[in-house]
N, C-alpha and C positions, 0 to 999 in steps of 0.2 A: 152357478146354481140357478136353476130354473124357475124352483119355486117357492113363492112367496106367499107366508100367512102373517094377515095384517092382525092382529088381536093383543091379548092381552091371555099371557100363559096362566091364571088364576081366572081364569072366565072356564064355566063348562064347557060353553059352547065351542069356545078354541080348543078346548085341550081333548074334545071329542077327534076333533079336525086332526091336532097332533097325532094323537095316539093312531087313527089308520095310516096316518102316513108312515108313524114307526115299525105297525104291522108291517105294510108295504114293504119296507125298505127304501122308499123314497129319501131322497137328498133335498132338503128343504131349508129357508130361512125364514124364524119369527122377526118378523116384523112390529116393533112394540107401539100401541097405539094409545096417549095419553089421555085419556078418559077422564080424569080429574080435571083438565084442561080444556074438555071439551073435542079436542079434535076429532073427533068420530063424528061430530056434527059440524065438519067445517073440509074447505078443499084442503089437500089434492084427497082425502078420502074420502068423501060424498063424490069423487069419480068412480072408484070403486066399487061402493056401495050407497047408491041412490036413499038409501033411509036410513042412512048411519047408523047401523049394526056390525059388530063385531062377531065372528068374522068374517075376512073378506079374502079371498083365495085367487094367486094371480101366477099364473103361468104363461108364461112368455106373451101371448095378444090375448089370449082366453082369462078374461075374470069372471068370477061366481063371486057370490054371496048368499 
């Protein structure tokens, strides 16, 4: 599986992210990121995403956010 969204499936902003890739037909893995915990603002995801926002979208060397 190639691609990875980091988020949290109850956030809009992920589940905008899910739904085109459902369009798509893309093969994807949610990746669940503990926000109660803080991890959005701690490494390895502030690799991902420099300002710790959910989400964060990673396909094979190519990351967005």
């Amino acid at each position: 599986m190639g691609v990875k969204v980091h988020g949290v499936a109850r956030s809009t902003c992920t589940t905008r992210v899910l739904v085109c890739l459902e369009e798509k037909g893309v093969d994807y893995e949610l990746v669940p990121v503990n926000m109660a915990a803080g991890a959005h603002k701690q490494q390895p995801f502030l690799s991902l995403n420099p300002f710790g926002q959910i989400p964060a979208f990673e396909d094979g060397d190519l990351k967005l956010f």
